[in-house]
Structures are given as structure tokens and as C-alpha cells.
C-alpha positions as CSV (number, residue, x, y, z in Angstrom):
1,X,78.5,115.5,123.1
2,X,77.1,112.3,123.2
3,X,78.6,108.6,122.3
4,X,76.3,108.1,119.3
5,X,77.2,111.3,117.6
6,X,81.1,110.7,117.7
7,X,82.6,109.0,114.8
8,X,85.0,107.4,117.0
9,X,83.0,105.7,118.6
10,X,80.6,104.5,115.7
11,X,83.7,103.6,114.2
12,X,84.8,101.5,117.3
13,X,81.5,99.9,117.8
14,X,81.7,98.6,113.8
15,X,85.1,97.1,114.6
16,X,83.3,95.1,117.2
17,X,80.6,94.2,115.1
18,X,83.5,93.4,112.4
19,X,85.3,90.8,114.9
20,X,82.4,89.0,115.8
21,X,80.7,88.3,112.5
22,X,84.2,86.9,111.4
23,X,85.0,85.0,114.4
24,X,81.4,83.5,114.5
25,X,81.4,82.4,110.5
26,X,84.6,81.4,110.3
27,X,84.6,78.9,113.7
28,X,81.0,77.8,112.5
29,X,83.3,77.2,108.9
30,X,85.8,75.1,111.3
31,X,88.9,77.7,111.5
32,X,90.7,78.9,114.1
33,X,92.1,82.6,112.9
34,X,91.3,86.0,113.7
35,X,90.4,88.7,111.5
36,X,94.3,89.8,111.8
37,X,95.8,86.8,110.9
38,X,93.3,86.1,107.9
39,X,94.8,89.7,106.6
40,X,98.4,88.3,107.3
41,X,97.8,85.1,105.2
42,X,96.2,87.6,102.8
43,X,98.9,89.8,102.3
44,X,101.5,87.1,102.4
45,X,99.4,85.4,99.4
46,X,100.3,88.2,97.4
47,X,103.7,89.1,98.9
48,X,105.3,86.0,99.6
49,X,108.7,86.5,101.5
50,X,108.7,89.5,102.5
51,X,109.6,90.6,106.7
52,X,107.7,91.2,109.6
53,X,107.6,95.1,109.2
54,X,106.6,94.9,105.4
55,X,103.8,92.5,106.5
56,X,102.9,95.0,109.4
57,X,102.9,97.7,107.0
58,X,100.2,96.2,104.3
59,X,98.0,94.9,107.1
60,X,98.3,98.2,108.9
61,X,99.2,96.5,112.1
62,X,101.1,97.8,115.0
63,X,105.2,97.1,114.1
64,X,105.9,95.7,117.7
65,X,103.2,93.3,117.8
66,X,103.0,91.5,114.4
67,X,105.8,89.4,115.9
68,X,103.2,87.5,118.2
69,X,100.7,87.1,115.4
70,X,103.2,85.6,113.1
71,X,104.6,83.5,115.4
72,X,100.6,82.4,116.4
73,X,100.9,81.3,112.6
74,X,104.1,79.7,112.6
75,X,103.1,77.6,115.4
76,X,100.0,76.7,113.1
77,X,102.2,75.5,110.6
78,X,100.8,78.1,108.3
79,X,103.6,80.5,107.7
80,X,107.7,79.9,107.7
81,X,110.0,82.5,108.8
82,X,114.0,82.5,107.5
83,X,116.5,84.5,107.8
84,X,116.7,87.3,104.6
85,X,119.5,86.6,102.3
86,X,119.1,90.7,102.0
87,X,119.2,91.1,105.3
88,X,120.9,88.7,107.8
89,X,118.7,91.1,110.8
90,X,115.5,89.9,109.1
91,X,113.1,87.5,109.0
92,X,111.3,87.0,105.8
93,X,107.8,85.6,106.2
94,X,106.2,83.1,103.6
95,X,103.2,80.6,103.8
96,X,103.5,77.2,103.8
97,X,101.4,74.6,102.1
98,X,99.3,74.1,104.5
99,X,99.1,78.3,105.2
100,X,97.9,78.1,101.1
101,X,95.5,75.8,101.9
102,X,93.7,77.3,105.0
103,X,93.8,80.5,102.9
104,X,91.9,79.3,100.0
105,X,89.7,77.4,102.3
106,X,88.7,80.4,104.4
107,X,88.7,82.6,101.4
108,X,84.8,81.8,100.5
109,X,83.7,82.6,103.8
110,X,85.6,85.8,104.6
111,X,84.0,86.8,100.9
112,X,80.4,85.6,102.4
113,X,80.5,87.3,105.7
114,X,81.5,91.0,105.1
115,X,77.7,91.4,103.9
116,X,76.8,90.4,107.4
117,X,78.8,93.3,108.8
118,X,76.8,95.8,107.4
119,X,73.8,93.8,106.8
120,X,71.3,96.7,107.5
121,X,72.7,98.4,104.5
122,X,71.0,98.0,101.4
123,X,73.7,96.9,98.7
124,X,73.7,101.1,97.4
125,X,74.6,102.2,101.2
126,X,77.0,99.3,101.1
127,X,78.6,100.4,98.4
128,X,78.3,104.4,99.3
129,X,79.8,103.2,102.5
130,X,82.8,101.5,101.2
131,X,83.5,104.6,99.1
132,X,83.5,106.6,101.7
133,X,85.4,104.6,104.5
134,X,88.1,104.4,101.8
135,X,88.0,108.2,101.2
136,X,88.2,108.9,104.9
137,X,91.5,106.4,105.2
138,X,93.0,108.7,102.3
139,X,92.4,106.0,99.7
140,X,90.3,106.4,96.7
141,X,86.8,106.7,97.0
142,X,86.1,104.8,94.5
């Protein structure tokens, strides 16, 4: 079997493609995040305080490693971490002002770029696609 008919490897080769669309836009656009810790801040902008492995969970990012990319933002200044008044063993995770305001910043251009990932798709295989990448993660298709 070869490389170009396994969807492993079409799906690793998009990834790539993924990564280096974002990094190029968004350090042409003056920021200094990768993909994974744009979709930290993300989910954090809608979950505000809320701990490492919740955060791990909505970004689908591996539990023992979102430590490092949380504390890459803390040391950024964009996020906080305290200690849960739930739970004295965790660590709830928030933004800070200045984590809102590289969010919103970077927001536009995150939004521009993901045509470039696909950009040999018309907008119907675009959308065909997205449908079906959902369906195949056992999302809606829709």
C-alpha cells in the first residue's frame, strides 16, 4: 500500500500544512503562539477557571503535557493559575488581561488563515470537507 492512499498519512501531512499556515500568519501578524496554545486561550475564553485536565480535555491535548503549554503561557503573562477552592490538588487556569487581549488580537487572523489550509478547495469541498472531518471525529457532520 502506498503513502498517498493511507488516510493516516493524508491526515498527517494536513496537520503539517495546518502548523505552518498558522505559524507563518500569525508571526507575519506579530505573535508568538502555536496552534495549541491559540486553542488553550480559546477554550479558556469560554471556560474561564477551569484546571489543567478540563483544559486538556476541550483542546484534546495529551493530559501529561498541557502542564508545559500552560506554563509557556503563564510565563507570557497570558494565563494565571491558582489553587481550586474545589479542589486544593488543582490548579484552576484563567486568562489574564493581557491573555484577553492577545486573544482578541489574534482572533482575526486565525479566522483569516484556515482558508489558506485548504486553499485548493473550492468553498463547496471546504465545506464537504469540514462535514466530513467532523463526522469521522464522531461529531456531527453538519
Amino acid at each position: 500500500m502506498q503513502l498517498a492512499a493511507m488516510a493516516g498519512h493524508l491526515i498527517r501531512r494536513l496537520h503539517q500544512v495546518s502548523t505552518q499556515v498558522f505559524l507563518r500568519e500569525v508571526q507575519a501578524a506579530g505573535f508568538d503562539l502555536t496552534p495549541v496554545q491559540f486553542a488553550a486561550l480559546d477554550a479558556l475564553k469560554s471556560n474561564p477557571k477551569i484546571d489543567q485536565g478540563q483544559l486538556s480535555a476541550l483542546i484534546a491535548y495529551d493530559r501529561a503535557t498541557i502542564g508545559g503549554v500552560v506554563d509557556r503561557l503563564e510565563q507570557k503573562g497570558l494565563v494565571n493559575r491558582e489553587i481550586s477552592p474545589r479542589d486544593r490538588r488543582a490548579r484552576e487556569v484563567s486568562l489574564t488581561a493581557e491573555g484577553l487581549r492577545v486573544y482578541a488580537a489574534m482572533l482575526p487572523v486565525v479566522r483569516r488563515l484556515q482558508a489558506d489550509i485548504l486553499a485548493p478547495l473550492d468553498d463547496g469541498e471546504r465545506e464537504q470537507f469540514m462535514a466530513l472531518a467532523h463526522k469521522a471525529l464522531g461529531g456531527p457532520a453538519d
